[in-house]
N, C-alpha and C positions, 0 to 999 in steps of 0.2 A: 550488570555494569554499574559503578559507584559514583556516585554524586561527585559535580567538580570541585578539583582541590582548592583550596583557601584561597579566597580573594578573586577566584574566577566564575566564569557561569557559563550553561550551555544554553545554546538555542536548539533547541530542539524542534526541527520539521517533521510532523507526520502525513505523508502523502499516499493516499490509497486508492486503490480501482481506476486506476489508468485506460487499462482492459486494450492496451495495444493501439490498434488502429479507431475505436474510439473514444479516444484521447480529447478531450476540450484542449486545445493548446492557448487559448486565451489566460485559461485558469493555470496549466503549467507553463507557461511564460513568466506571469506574475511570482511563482513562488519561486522562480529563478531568481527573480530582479529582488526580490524581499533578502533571500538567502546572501546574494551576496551583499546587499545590503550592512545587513545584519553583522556580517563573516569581515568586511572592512572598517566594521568599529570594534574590533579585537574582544569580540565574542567567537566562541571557538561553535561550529554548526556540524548537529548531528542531523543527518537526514535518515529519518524511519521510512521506509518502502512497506508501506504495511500491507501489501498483499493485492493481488488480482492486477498483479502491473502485467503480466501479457493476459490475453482473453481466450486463449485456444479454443476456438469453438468450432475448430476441425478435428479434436478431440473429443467432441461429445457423442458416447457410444449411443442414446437413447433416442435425444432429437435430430439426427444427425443424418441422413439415410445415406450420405455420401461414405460415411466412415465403415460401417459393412463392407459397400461395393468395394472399395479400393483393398480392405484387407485381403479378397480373396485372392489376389496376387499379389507377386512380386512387382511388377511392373505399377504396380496403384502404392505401395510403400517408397518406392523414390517419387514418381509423379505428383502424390497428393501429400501424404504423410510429411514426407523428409522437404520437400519443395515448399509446402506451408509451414514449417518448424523454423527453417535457414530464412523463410522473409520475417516473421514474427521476432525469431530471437535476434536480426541485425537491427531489427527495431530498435529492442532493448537495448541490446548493447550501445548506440548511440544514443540512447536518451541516461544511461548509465555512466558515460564519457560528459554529458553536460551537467548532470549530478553530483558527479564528483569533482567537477570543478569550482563549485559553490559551496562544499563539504567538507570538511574536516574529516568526518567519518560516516561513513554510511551505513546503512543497516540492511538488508534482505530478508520481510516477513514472505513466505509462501502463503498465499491467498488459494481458495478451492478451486477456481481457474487455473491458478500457477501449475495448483497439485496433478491436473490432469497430464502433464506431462509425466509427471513422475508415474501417476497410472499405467497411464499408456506404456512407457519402460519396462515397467516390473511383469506389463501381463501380456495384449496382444502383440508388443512389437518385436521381430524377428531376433534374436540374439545380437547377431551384426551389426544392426541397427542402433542398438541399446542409446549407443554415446552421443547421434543427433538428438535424447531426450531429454537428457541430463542436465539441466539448466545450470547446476553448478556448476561446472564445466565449460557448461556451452558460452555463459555470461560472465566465465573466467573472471564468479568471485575469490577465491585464495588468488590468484594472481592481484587484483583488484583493494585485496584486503579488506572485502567486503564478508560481514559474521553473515550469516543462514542459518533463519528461525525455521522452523516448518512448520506446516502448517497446522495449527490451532495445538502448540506451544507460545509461551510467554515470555516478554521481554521483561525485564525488568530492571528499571532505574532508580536506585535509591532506594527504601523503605518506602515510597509513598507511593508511585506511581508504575505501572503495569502496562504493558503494551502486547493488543495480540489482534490478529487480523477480523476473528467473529464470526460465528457461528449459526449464530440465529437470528428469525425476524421477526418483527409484530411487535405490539403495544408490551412487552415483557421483556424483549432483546436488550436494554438497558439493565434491568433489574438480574437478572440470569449473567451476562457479563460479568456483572461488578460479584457478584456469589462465587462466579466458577473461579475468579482470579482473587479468592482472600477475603472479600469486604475492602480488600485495597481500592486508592484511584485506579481509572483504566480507562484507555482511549481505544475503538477499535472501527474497526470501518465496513467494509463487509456490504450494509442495509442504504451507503449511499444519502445518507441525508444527515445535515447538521442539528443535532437533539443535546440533551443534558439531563438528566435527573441527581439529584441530590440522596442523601442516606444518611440516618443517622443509626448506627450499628456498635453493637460492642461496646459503648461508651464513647464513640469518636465519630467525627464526620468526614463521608468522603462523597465521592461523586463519581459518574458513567459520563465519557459522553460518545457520542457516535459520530464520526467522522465525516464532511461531504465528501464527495465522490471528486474525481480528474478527470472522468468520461464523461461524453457527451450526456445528456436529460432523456433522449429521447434514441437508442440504436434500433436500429433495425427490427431486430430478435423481440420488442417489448410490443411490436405491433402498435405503437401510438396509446397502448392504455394508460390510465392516470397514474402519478405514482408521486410524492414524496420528495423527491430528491433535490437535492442542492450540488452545487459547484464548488470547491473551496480545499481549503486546507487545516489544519491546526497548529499552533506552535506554542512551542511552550519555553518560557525563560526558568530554569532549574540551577537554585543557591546551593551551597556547601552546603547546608544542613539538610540537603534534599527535597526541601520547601522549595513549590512553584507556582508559577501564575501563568496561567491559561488563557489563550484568544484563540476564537476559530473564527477562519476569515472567508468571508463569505460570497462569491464574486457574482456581481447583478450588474448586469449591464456589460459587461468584460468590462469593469473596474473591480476593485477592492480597494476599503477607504482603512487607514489602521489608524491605531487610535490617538498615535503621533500626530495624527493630519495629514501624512504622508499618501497620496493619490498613486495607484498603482493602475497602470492602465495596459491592452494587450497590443 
């Protein structure tokens, strides 16, 4: 995608790990209000969905003991499968209708959440079935005019800056990113906490940073152990020359304060 033409600029939202029903909606409220903010001082706003926007974790073959039982019949593939797919993706699809009301253009990264549906498509699920798994389809992005990245392919805006959902975790996940995408900038989200490291590589400087999370701090699934993570979003102002300035905003307290002064509350 190419840097905006002369005299214009984008804002660019990237909002990652939604994870469905645990959604912080404090935090996605506020990057509504920001968005359109931003979009009625004739800034054109691209919103990045950078991945793990549904959670299907009635897709998970391993932790999962319900997903076994129900495959062995037909009767468990509409009850459970198809019946947990149709609540998760009307999800989407209405948090997709408020998205693109604040958007210019929108983007669809595939997060390794997202990808289980496609899993599940390609291997256990019945032929017939196929088409309730199909998120493209189901999320009626080509209707939408919404692109689809998959997962742990690369966006890319401009010469400078890179966008992919992420791969990895740990004290290297920063470092490994910014290598698999070039030694370019790169924003990716995935590990759920707001981070940054610097590089100086090649003869040039860029930077990683790691995206916070949309979902709640604490689901179910993590059993209350400690972790890392932050609340938040990133946005990025990108010039014709493809030169850009980065803020990640960070929401404590269900506010975010930007750096206008502007008080953004849920």
């Amino acid at each position: 995608m190419p840097p905006p033409k002369k005299d214009r600029r984008y804002a660019i939202f990237f909002i990652s790990d939604l994870h469905s029903e645990h959604l912080h909606k404090p935090t996605y409220d506020m990057y509504l209000q920001h968005a359109q903010y931003v979009r009625q001082s004739n800034i054109d706003v691209i919103t990045v969905i950078g991945g793990d926007y549904l959670d299907a974790a009635f897709l998970m073959k391993k932790k999962n003991p319900l997903y076994k039982q129900h495959l062995k019949n037909m009767s468990g593939i509409d009850e459970y499968f198809v019946a947990n797919a149709e609540k998760e993706i009307c999800w989407g699809n209405k948090r997709l209708d408020e998205i693109q009301i604040v958007s210019d253009i929108t983007i669809f990264m595939e997060g390794n959440h997202d990808w289980r549906y496609r899993e599940f498509m390609n291997t256990d699920c019945p032929h017939n079935y196929r088409h309730n798994f199909d998120l493209d389809k189901q999320l009626r992005l080509e209707e939408r005019n919404i692109s689809f990245i998959w997962y742990n392919d690369w966006l890319d805006i401009g010469e400078h800056l890179s966008f992919t959902h992420g791969m990895y975790h740990g004290n290297t996940a920063l470092q490994k990113h910014h290598q698999n995408c070039g030694y370019r900038n790169v924003v990716f989200g995935h590990i759920h906490q707001a981070s940054s490291k610097s590089f100086h590589s090649r003869g040039r400087l860029s930077m990683a940073w790691s995206n916070p999370c949309m979902s709640t701090l604490n689901p179910e699934y993590i059993k209350n152990s400690d972790n890392n993570w932050s609340n938040g979003y990133t946005e990025i102002i990108m010039r014709e020359t493809g030169m850009f300035n980065l803020s990640q905003h960070v929401c404590i307290d269900n506010e975010i304060h930007l750096p206008c002064g502007m008080i953004l509350r849920a």
